[in-house]
C-alpha positions, 0 to 999 in steps of 0.5 A: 491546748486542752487546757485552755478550752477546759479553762474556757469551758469552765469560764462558760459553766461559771458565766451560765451559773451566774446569769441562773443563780441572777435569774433565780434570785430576781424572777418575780415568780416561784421556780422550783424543781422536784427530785426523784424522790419528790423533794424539792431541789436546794435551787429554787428562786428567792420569790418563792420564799415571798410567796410562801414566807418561809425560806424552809423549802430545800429538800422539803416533801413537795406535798407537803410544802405546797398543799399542807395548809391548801384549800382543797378538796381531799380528792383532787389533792389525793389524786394531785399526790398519786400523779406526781408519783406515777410521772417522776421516773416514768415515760413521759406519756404519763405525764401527758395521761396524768397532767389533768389531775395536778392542781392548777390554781387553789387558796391557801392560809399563810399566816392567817392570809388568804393567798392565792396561788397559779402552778404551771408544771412542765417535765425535764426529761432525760431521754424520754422518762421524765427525771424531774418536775418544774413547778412555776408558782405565781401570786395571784391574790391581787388579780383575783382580789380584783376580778372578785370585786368586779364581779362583786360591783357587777353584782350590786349593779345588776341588783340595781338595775332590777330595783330602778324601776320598780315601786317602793310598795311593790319591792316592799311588799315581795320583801316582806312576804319572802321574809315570812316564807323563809321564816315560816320554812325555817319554823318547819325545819326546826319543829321536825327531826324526820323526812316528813311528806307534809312538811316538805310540801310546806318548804317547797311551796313557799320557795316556789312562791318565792321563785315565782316572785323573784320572775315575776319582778327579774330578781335573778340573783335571788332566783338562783339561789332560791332554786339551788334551795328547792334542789334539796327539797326535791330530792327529799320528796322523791326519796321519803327514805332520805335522811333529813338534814336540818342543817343543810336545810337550814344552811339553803335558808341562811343563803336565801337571807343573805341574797335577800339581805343584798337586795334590801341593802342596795334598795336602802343604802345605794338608792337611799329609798326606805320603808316611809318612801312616797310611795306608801307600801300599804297602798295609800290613797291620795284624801281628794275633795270627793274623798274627804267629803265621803268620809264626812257624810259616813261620820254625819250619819254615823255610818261605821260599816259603810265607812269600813267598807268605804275605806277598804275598797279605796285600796282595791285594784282591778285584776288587771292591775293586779297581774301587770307585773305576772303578765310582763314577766312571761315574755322572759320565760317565753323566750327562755323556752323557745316560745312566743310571747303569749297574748293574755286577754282579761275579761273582769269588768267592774270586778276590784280586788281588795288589797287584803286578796293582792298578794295572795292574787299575785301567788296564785296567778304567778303559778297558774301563768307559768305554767300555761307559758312551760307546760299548756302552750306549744313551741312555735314548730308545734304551733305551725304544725298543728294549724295554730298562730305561732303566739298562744294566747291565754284567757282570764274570765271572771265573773261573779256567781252568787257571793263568789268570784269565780275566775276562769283561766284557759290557754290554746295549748294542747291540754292535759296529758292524762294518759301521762298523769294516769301513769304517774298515779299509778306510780305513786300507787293512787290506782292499779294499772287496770282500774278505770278511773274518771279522768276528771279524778286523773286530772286532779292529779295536777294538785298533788305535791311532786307530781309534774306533766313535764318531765325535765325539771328547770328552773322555771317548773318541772317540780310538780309545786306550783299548783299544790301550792295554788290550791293550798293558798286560795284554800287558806283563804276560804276560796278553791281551785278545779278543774273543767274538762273539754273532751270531745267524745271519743277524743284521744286521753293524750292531751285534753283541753281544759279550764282551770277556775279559781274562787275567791270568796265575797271578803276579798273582792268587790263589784264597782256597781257597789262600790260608791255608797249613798 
């Protein structure tokens, strides 16, 4: 009798062994066991060798076969070896405390192939020490290859769909001038060898433009990017002590490029739209019969300089025109800050900008308006509280004053904080604690390079950029920015209401009073 159910029992064992050994050799997946000694078990299935195309895997160091060529960081793979050994031969709660540090999914170079690969780990215990580990491997190169190309063709869509409705002259134009900052950055990097305050301010003023840009059209892809970039410059402006990393500076660059490269790519080879469009980039004008016969009057009497001034000012835009796109993209940051839509009113009646000045228009007002929208308007809460309409609004006055525009800009928002910039000067050692200061020359504060109202940095301000860079634009071009203060006597230093007024000089703008010449 007991022979027989030994010989049952052993039939059994046999049928079971069978039905694993099946298992092991037809699961489409990798199954392995690792011992005691962290080796991996003689029984592993055969899938395992197709993954890892290699059939060199019993009693190899688990260590070593899985991560021995891994992409993986030194630290998570150093923790990923010290758990295994801290779970093996221990309670089973360690492998509960310890289970977060073994990896779960990493890529890995077989043969000169990208794999990727998924583990699942599960403890085989015996009573409650875990005698051994189960590793379950599965191939999911194909799966990830698929969700990187859809994220890839989501990408190129999005890219599209902020192209679609913009002008061939505009995106050209922001293509061109971001071209030449990241150029110009690039020159910068190359020239210096230290920390320099100077040239930092350079970088991070023309990213910042840049980024400003990149919101002023929905350009997101690229305005990340951009933003990771000024990141690095931050860090280098708040520690003049760190050490300068022109190959990291100039890796952010690189990066910035080949988002740059990805918008001109689907602007010209998926849209099929090119630089010779219709619509012309350098802001063509259509010859009309009253044109040609200008042209013809200024040749009869051969009048060179009014024929010059004539043609320059077919390409001029109102201010209004000039800031449409400015002043569409601040809904986006509004909502992106809690806040309403501010209401922009323009007054510049009869006053052109020449297309030489619109690009520079574009830079300056992109900082200015952003920052009316983060740093000037409240949120709506405060708003209410203080008695105002939920939607701020923001004022453009401009207005010729003799051989200059002088274009004046205010919002209804609090104003300064000058008592905030008062210790931000001291800070950077401007003054001392008890030196009284104009607060006019505390205000101005606003125009140095890192220094910020706001305390958070976002990504859309907070890095104290946007007006060094307007100052530093408008001065290149013969023109200013300054300040008006509008304190009431004896009105707390907290917050000061205030204008700020941008000159631009005669060779940049014209009245239409004199723009049809006789």
């Amino acid at each position: 009798m007991l022979e027989i159910k030994v010989t049952e029992r052993t039939a059994e064992v046999r049928e079971k062994s069978k039905d694993i050994q099946a298992m092991l050799s037809n699961i489409p997946q990798g199954l392995f066991t690792v011992q005691d000694n962290g080796n991996i078990h003689p029984e592993y299935s055969r899938f395992l060798e197709t993954i890892f195309e290699t059939n060199n895997i019993a009693g190899r160091n688990v260590n070593e076969f899985l991560f021995e060529s891994a992409n993986v960081g030194s630290d998570a793979l150093d923790s990923a070896k010290a758990a295994l050994f801290t779970i093996i031969g221990e309670d089973e709660i360690n492998f509960d405390f310890n289970k977060y540090l073994l990896l779960n999914e990493y890529d890995i170079e077989i043969d000169h192939k990208k794999k990727y690969l998924s583990l699942d780990w599960s403890p085989i215990t015996a009573g409650n020490i875990v005698s051994k580990l189960m590793v379950s491997v599965r191939d999911v190169t194909q799966l990830r290859q698929m969700e990187s190309a859809a994220r890839e063709q989501k990408r190129q869509l999005d890219i599209v769909s902020q192209l679609l409705n913009l002008s061939a002259e505009k995106y050209l134009g922001f293509e061109e001038s971001a071209i030449r900052y990241v150029q110009e950055n690039r020159k910068a990097i190359q020239s210096c060898s230290t920390n320099d305050n100077d040239i930092v301010s350079l970088l991070f003023r023309n990213m910042h433009t840049i980024k400003g840009n990149c919101r002023t059209f929905g350009f997101t892809c690229l305005s990340n990017v951009v933003h990771e970039a000024e990141s690095f410059y931050s860090a280098l402006k708040l520690s003049p002590e760190a050490e300068w990393d022109s190959v990291k500076l100039l890796s952010d660059l690189e990066v910035v490029e080949k988002v740059l490269a990805e918008y001109a790519h689907v602007f010209r080879a998926v849209l099929g739209r090119s630089d010779s469009s219709q619509e012309d980039r350098r802001g063509g004008f259509w010859l009309s019969h009253d044109i040609v016969n200008q042209i013809k009057h200024f040749v009869e009497k051969r009048k060179v300089n009014d024929f010059e001034s004539y043609m320059s000012r077919l390409n001029a835009i109102t201010i209004e025109q000039n800031l449409t796109d400015i002043i569409a993209s601040l809904a986006s940051i509004a909502a992106q800050l809690d806040k309403s839509n501010p209401i922009v009113k323009i007054s510049a009646t009869k006053i052109f900008i020449k297309y030489s000045a619109q690009e520079l228009m574009r830079n300056v007002f992109s900082h200015i308006l952003r920052n009316c929208v983060d740093h000037g308007l409240e949120s709506r809460d405060e708003r209410i509280a203080a008695g105002k309409s939920e939607c701020g609004s923001i004022s453009i006055d401009a207005q010729v004053h003799e051989d200059t525009l002088k274009i004046s800009v205010q919002d209804d928002g609090r104003g300064l904080n000058i008592r905030n910039l008062f210790s931000k000067g001291v800070q950077l050692g401007k003054w001392n604690e008890n030196d009284n200061i104009d607060i006019l020359e505390v205000a101005q504060l606003i125009f140095y390079s890192g220094v910020s109202t706001k305390d958070v940095v976002s990504d859309i301000s907070g890095r104290g950029v946007g007006m060094d860079a307007v100052k530093q634009f408008l001065e290149e071009q013969g023109g200013g920015v300054s300040l008006e203060l509008h304190r009431e006597p004896g009105a707390s230093l907290e917050f000061v209401p205030f204008e700020l007024i941008v000159i631009l000089p005669s060779h940049l703008f014209f009245e239409a009073e004199v723009a049809n010449i006789e």
